[in-house]
Short mmCIF file of the C-alpha atoms (twelve columns), coordinates in Angstrom:
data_MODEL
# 
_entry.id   MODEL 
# 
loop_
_atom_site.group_PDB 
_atom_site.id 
_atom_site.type_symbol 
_atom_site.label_atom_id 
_atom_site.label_alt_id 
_atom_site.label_comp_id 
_atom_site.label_asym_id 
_atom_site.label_seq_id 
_atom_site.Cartn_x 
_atom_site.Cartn_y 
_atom_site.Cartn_z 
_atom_site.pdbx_PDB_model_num 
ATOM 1   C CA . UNK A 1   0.000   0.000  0.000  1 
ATOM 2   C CA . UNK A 2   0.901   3.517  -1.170 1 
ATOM 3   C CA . UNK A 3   1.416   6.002  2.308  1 
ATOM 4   C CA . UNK A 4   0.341   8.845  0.153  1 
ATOM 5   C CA . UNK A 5   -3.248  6.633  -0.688 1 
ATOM 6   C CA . UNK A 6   -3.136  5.953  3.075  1 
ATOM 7   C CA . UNK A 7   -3.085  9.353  4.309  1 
ATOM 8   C CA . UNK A 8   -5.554  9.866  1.554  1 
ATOM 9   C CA . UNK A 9   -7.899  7.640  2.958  1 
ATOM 10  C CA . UNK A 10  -7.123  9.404  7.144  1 
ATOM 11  C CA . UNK A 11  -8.206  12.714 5.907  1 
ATOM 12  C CA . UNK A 12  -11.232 11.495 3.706  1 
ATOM 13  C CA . UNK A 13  -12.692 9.048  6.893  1 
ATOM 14  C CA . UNK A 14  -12.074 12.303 9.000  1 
ATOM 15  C CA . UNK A 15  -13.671 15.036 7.136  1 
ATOM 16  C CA . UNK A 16  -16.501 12.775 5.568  1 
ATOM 17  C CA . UNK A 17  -15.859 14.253 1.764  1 
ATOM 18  C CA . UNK A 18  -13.553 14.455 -1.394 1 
ATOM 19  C CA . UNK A 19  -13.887 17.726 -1.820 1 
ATOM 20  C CA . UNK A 20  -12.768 18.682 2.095  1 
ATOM 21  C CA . UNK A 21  -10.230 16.432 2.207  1 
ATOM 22  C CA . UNK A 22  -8.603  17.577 -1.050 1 
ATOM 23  C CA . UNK A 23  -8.659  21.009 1.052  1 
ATOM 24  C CA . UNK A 24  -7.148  19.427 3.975  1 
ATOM 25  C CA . UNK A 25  -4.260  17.759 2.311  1 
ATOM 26  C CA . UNK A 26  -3.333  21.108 -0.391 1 
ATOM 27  C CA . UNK A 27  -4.486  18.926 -3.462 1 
ATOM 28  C CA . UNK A 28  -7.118  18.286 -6.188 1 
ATOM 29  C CA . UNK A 29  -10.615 16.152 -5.601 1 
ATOM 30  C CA . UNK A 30  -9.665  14.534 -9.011 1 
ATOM 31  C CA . UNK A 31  -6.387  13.222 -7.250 1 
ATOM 32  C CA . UNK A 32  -8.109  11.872 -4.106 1 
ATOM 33  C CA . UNK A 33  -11.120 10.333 -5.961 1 
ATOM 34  C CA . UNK A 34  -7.899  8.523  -7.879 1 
ATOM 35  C CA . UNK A 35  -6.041  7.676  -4.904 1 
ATOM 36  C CA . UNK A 36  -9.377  6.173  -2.772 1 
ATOM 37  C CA . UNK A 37  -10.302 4.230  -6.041 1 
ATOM 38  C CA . UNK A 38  -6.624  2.735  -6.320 1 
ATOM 39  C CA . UNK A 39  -6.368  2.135  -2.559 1 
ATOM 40  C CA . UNK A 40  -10.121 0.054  -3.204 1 
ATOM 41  C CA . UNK A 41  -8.974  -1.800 -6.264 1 
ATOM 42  C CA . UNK A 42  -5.742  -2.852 -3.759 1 
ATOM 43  C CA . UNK A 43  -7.615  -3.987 -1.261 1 
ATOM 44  C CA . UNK A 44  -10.116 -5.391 -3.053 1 
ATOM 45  C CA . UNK A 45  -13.487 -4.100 -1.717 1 
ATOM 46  C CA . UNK A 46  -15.031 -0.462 -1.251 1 
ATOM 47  C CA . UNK A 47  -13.890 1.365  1.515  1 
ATOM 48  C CA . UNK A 48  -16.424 4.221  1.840  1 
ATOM 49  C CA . UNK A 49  -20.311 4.102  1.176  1 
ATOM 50  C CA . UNK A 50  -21.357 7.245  -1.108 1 
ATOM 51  C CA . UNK A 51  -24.743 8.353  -0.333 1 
ATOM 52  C CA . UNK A 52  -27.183 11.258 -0.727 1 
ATOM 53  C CA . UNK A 53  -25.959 11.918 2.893  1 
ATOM 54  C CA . UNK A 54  -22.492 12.409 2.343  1 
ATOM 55  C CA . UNK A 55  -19.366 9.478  2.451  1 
ATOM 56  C CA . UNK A 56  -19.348 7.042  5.195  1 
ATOM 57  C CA . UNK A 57  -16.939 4.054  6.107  1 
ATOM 58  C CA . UNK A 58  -17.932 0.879  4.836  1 
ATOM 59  C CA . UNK A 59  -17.183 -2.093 7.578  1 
ATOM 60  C CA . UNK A 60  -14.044 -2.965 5.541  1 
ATOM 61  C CA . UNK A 61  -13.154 1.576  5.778  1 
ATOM 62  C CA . UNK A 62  -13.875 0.906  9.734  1 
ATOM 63  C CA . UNK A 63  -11.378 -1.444 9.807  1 
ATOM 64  C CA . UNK A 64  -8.470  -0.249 7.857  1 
ATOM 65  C CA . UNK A 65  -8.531  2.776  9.472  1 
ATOM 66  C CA . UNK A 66  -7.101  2.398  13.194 1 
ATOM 67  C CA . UNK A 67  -4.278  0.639  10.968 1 
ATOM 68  C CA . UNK A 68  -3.556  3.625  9.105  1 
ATOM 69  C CA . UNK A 69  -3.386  5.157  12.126 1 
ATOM 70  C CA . UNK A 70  -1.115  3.419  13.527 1 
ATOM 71  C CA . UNK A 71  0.918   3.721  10.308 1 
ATOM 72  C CA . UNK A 72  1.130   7.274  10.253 1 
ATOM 73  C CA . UNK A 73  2.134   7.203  13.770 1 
ATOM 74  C CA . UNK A 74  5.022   4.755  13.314 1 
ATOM 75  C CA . UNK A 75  6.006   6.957  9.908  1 
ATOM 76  C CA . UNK A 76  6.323   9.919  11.871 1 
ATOM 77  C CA . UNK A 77  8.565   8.187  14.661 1 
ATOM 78  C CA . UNK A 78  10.426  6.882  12.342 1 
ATOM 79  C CA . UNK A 79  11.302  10.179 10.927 1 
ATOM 80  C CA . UNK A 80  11.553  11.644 14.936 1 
ATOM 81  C CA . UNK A 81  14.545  8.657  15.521 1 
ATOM 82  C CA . UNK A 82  15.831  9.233  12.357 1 
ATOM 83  C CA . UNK A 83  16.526  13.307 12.907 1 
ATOM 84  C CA . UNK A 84  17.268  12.655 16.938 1 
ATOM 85  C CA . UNK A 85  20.779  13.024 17.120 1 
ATOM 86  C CA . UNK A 86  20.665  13.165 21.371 1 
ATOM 87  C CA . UNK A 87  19.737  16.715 21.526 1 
ATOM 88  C CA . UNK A 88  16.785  17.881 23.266 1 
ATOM 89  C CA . UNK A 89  15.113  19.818 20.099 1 
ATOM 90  C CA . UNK A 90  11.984  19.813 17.646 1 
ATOM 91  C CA . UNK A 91  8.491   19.540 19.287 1 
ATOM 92  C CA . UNK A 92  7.276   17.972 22.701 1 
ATOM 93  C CA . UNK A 93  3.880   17.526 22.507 1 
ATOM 94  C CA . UNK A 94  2.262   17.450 26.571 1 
ATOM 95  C CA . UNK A 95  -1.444  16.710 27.231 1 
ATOM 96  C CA . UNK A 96  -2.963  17.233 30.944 1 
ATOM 97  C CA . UNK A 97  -6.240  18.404 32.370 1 
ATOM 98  C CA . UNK A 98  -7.345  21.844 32.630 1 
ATOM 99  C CA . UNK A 99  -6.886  21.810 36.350 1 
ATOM 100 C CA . UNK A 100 -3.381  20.602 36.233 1 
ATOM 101 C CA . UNK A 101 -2.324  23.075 33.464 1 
ATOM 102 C CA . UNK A 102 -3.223  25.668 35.789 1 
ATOM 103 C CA . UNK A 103 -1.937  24.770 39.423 1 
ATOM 104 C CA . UNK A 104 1.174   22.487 38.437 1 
ATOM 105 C CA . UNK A 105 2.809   23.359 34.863 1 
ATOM 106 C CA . UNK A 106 3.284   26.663 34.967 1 
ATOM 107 C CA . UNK A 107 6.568   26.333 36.530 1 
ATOM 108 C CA . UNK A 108 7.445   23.104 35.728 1 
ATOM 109 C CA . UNK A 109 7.451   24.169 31.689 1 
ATOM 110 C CA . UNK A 110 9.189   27.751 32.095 1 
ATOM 111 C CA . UNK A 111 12.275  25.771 34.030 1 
ATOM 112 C CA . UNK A 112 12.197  23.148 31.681 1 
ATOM 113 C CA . UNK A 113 12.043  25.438 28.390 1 
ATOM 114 C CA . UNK A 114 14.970  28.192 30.120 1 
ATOM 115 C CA . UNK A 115 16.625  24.162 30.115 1 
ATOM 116 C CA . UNK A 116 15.957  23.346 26.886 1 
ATOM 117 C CA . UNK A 117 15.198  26.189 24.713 1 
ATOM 118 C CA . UNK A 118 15.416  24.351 21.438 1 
ATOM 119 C CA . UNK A 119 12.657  22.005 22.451 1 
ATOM 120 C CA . UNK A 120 9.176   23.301 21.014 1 
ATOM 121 C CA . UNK A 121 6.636   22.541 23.801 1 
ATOM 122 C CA . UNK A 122 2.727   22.552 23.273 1 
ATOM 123 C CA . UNK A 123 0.292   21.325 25.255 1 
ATOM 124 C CA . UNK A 124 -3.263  20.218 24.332 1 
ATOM 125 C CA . UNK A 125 -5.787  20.309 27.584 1 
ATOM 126 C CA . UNK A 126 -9.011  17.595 27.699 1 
ATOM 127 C CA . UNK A 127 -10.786 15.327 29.670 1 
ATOM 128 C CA . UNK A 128 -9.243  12.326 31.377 1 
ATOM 129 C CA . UNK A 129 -10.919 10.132 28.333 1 
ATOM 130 C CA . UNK A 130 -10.132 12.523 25.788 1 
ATOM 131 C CA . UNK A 131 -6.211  12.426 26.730 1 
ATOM 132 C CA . UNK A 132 -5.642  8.645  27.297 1 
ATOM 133 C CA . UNK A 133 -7.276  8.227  23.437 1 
ATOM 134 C CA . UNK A 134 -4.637  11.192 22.062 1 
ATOM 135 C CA . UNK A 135 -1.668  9.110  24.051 1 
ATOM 136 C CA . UNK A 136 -2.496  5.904  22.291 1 
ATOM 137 C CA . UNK A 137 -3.318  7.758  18.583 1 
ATOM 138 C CA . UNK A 138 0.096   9.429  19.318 1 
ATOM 139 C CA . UNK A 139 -1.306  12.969 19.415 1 
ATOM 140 C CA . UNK A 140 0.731   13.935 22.183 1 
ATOM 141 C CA . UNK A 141 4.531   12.317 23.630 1 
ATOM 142 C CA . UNK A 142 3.400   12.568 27.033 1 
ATOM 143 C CA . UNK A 143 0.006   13.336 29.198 1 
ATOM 144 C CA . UNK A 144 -0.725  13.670 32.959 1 
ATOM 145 C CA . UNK A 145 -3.663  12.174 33.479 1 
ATOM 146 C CA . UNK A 146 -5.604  11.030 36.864 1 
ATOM 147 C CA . UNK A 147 -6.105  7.566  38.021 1 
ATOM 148 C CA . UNK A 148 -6.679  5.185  36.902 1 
ATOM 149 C CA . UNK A 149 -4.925  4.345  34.307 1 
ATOM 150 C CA . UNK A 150 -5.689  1.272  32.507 1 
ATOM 151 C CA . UNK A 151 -4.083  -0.441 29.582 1 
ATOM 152 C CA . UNK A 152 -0.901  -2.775 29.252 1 
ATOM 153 C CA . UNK A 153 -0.230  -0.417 25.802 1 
ATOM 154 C CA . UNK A 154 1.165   2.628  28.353 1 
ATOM 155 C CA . UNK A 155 3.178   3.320  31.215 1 
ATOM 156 C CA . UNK A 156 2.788   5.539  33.752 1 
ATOM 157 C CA . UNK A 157 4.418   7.267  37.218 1 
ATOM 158 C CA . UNK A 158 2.858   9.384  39.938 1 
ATOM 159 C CA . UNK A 159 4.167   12.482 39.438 1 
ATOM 160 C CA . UNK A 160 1.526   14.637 42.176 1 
ATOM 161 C CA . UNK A 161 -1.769  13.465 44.294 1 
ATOM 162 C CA . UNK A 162 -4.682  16.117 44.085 1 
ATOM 163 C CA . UNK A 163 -6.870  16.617 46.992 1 
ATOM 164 C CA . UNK A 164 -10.249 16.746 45.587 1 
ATOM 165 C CA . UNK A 165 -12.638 19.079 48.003 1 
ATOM 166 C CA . UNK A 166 -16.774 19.622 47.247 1 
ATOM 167 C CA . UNK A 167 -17.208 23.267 46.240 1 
ATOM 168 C CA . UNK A 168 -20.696 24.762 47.193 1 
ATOM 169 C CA . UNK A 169 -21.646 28.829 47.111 1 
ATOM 170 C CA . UNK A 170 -20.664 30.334 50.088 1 
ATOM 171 C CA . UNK A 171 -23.815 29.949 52.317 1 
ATOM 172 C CA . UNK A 172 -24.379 26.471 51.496 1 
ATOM 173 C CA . UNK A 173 -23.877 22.855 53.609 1 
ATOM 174 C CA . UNK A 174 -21.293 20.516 52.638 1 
ATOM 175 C CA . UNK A 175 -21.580 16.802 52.329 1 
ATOM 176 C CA . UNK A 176 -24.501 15.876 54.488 1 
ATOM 177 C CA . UNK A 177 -26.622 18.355 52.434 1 
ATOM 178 C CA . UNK A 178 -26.376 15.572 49.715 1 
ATOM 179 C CA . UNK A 179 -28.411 13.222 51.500 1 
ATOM 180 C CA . UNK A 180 -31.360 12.418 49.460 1 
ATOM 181 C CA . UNK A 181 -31.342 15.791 47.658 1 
ATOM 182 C CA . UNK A 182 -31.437 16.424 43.840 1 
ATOM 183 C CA . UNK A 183 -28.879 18.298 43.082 1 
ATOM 184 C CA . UNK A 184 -27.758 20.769 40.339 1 
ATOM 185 C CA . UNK A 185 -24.181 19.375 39.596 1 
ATOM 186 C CA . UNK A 186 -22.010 21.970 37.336 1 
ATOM 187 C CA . UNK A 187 -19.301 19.879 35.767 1 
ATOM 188 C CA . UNK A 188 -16.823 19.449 32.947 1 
ATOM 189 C CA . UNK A 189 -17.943 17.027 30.155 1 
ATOM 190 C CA . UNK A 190 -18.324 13.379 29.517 1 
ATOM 191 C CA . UNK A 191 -14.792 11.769 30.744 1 
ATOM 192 C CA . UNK A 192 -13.859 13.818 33.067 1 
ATOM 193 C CA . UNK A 193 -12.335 11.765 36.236 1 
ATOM 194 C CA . UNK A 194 -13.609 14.234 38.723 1 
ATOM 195 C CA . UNK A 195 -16.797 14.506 37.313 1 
ATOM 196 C CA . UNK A 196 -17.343 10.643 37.544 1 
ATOM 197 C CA . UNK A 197 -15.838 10.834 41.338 1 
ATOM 198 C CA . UNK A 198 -18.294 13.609 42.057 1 
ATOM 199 C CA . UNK A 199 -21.467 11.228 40.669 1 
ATOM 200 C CA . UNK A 200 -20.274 8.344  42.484 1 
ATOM 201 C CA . UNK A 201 -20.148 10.430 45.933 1 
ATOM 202 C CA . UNK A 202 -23.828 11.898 45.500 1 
ATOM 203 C CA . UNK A 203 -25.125 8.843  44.726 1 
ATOM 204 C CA . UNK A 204 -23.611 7.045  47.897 1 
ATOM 205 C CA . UNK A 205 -25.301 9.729  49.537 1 
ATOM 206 C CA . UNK A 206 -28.329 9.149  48.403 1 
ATOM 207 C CA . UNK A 207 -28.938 12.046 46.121 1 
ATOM 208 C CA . UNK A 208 -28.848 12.197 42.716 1 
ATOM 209 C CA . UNK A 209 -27.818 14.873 39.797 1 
ATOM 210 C CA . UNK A 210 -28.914 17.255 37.398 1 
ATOM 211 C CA . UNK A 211 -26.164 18.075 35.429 1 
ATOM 212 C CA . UNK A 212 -25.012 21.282 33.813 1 
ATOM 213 C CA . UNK A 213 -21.633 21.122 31.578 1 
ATOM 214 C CA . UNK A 214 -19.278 23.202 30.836 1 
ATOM 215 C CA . UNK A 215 -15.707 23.930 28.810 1 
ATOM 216 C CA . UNK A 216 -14.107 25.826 31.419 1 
ATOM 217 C CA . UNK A 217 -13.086 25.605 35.396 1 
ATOM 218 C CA . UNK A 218 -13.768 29.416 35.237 1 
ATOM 219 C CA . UNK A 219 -17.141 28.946 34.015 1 
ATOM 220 C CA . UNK A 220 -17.658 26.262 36.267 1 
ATOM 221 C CA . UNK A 221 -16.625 27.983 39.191 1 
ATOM 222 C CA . UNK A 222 -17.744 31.218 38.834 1 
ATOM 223 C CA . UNK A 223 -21.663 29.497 38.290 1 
ATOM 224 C CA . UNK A 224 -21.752 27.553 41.374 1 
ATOM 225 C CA . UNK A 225 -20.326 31.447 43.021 1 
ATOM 226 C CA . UNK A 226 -23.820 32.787 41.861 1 
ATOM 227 C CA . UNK A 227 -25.727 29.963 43.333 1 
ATOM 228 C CA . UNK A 228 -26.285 27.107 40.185 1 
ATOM 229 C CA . UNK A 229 -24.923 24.699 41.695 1 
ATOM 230 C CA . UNK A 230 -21.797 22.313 43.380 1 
ATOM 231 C CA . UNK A 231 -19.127 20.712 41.832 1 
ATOM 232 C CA . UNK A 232 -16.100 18.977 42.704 1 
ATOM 233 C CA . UNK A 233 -11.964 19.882 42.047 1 
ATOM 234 C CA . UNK A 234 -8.643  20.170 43.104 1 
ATOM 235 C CA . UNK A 235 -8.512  22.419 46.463 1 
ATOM 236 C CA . UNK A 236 -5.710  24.615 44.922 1 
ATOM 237 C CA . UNK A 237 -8.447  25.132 42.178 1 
ATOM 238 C CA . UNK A 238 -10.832 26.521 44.535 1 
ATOM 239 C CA . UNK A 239 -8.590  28.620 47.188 1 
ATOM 240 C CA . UNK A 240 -8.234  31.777 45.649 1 
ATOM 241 C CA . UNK A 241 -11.982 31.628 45.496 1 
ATOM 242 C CA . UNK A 242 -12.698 30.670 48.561 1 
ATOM 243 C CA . UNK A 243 -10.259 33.670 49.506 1 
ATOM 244 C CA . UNK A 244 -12.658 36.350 47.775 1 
ATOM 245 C CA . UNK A 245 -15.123 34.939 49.797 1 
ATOM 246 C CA . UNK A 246 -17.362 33.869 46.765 1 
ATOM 247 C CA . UNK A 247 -17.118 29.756 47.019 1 
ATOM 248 C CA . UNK A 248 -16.993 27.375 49.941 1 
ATOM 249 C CA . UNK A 249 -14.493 24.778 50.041 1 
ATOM 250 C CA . UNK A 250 -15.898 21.457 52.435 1 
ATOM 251 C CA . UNK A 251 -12.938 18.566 52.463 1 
ATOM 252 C CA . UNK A 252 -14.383 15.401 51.928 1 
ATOM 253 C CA . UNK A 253 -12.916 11.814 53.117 1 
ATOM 254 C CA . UNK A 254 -9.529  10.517 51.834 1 
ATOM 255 C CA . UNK A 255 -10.439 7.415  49.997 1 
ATOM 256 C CA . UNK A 256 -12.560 10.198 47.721 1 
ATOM 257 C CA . UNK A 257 -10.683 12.866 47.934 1 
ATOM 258 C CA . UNK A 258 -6.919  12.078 47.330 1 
ATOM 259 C CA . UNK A 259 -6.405  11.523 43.333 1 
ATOM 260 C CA . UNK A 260 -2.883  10.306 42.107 1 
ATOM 261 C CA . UNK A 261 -2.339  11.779 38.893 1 
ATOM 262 C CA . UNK A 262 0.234   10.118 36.480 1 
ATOM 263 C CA . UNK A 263 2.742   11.097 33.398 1 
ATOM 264 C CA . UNK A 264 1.630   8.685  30.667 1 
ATOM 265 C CA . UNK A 265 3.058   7.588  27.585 1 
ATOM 266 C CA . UNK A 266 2.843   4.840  25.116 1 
ATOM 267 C CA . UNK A 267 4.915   1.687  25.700 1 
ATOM 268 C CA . UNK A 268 5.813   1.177  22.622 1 
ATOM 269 C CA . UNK A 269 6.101   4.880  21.329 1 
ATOM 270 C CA . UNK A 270 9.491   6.359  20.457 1 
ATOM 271 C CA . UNK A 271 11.120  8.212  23.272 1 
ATOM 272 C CA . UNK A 272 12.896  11.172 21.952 1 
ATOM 273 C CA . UNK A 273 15.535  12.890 23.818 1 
ATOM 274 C CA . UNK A 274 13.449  15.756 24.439 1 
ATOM 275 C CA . UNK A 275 11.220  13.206 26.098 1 
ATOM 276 C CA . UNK A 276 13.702  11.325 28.417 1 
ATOM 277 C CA . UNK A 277 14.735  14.762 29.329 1 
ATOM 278 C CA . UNK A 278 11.081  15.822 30.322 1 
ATOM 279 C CA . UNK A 279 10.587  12.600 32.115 1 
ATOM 280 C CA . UNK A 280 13.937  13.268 34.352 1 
ATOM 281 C CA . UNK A 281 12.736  17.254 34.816 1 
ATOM 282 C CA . UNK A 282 9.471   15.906 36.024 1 
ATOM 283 C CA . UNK A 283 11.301  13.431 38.468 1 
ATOM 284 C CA . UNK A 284 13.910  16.360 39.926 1 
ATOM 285 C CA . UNK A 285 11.050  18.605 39.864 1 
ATOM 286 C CA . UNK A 286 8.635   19.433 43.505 1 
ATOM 287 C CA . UNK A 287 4.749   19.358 41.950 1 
# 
């Protein structure tokens, strides 16, 4: 098979069209119509369905794709190991949680770039979920992520354990207001580990949830402030507003409330030397 078909095929499955994916990849939908028809006469079977609702995989498109994937991942490595000459350059690609962007990185990425100033860092923030899938598709080098992490494909280290505390508006009861209560729950979307923590807790309490999501810890916090609701975070999260006097912060017991969170990468993913050096900053470093 053809890489240049194969990447053909990656941008068509993502953006669901010729035309788009032409766009995507700087060409012609007369040379990707080509390329998808060569890649099917390969193969020997249709790889997209072409209806009056636009392109979809076919089962055989559905399962080629996670391999071409995982080729483009291993062509790019190869390429990474090929140009690392043991100098900590080129990109480092980090993924973490909102919440740990915030209170632990800050530092932790300004000594490590005044380190390594040749190293291009970049960080992509998501859910728990969200980051564990862009580890394995080899979106990002390295994420930190909260327990638990499952999978014998990665490897992991506790590099920090969060205290997770119940954040109410200032006037309001803590845990035992849970009991048998619904209540208006403001929290991050689908995948988010604290989110699932905070569910679990209510529900051993006897109450149960509405749920309101949001993108942001801001937005989150700065609702439940005006009285929409509770939610669940790191403490350091919620101290400054606690400070202002416009949250309450109620600690809650340790088997909920302590949350390791772990440095991930893939097992079998090519450690650059701008990686190994993270990985030892991290270790030397006081999260």
């Amino acid at each position: 098979m053809d890489l240049t078909d194969l990447a053909t095929f990656r941008a068509v499955a993502f953006t669901r069209s010729m035309t788009r994916a032409a766009e995507m990849l700087g060409t012609v939908q007369s040379n990707v119509t080509q390329r998808i028809r060569r890649l099917e006469a390969r193969l020997g079977g249709a790889l997209f369905d072409r209806g009056r609702g636009g392109i979809t995989l076919t089962p055989a498109g559905l399962r080629l794709l996670p391999y071409a994937e995982r080729i483009a991942v291993l062509v790019g490595e190869a390429g990474a190991a090929m140009r690392d000459d043991g100098t900590a350059n080129g990109p480092l690609r980090l993924g973490s949680l909102e919440t740990t962007a915030a209170l632990r990185l800050p530092g932790l990425l300004a000594s490590f770039s005044k380190a390594y100033p040749a190293v291009d860092l970049s960080i992509e923030t998501g859910t728990a979920a969200e980051l564990l899938v862009a580890v394995r598709a080899g979106r990002v080098d390295l994420a930190f992520v909260p327990a638990p992490i499952e999978g014998d494909d990665l490897e992991s280290r506790v590099v920090v354990t969060e205290e997770l505390v119940l954040i109410t508006p200032p006037d309001a009861s803590g845990l035992a207001a849970l009991a048998g209560c619904r209540i208006k729950t403001l929290v991050l979307r689908i995948g988010c580990a604290y989110r699932a923590r905070l569910e679990r807790l209510v529900a051993a309490e006897g109450g149960s949830l509405r749920v309101m999501e949001f993108g942001t810890i801001d937005g989150i916090l700065g609702c439940v402030a005006a009285g929409l609701g509770i939610t669940m975070l790191p403490r350091g999260v919620a101290e400054p507003w606690q400070r202002a006097g416009r949250v309450a912060i109620h600690a809650l017991p340790p088997a909920d409330a302590m949350v390791p969170t772990h440095l991930v990468r893939r097992r079998d993913g090519f450690a650059s030397t701008a990686v190994t050096r993270f990985l030892s900053h991290v270790a030397a470093a006081s999260l």
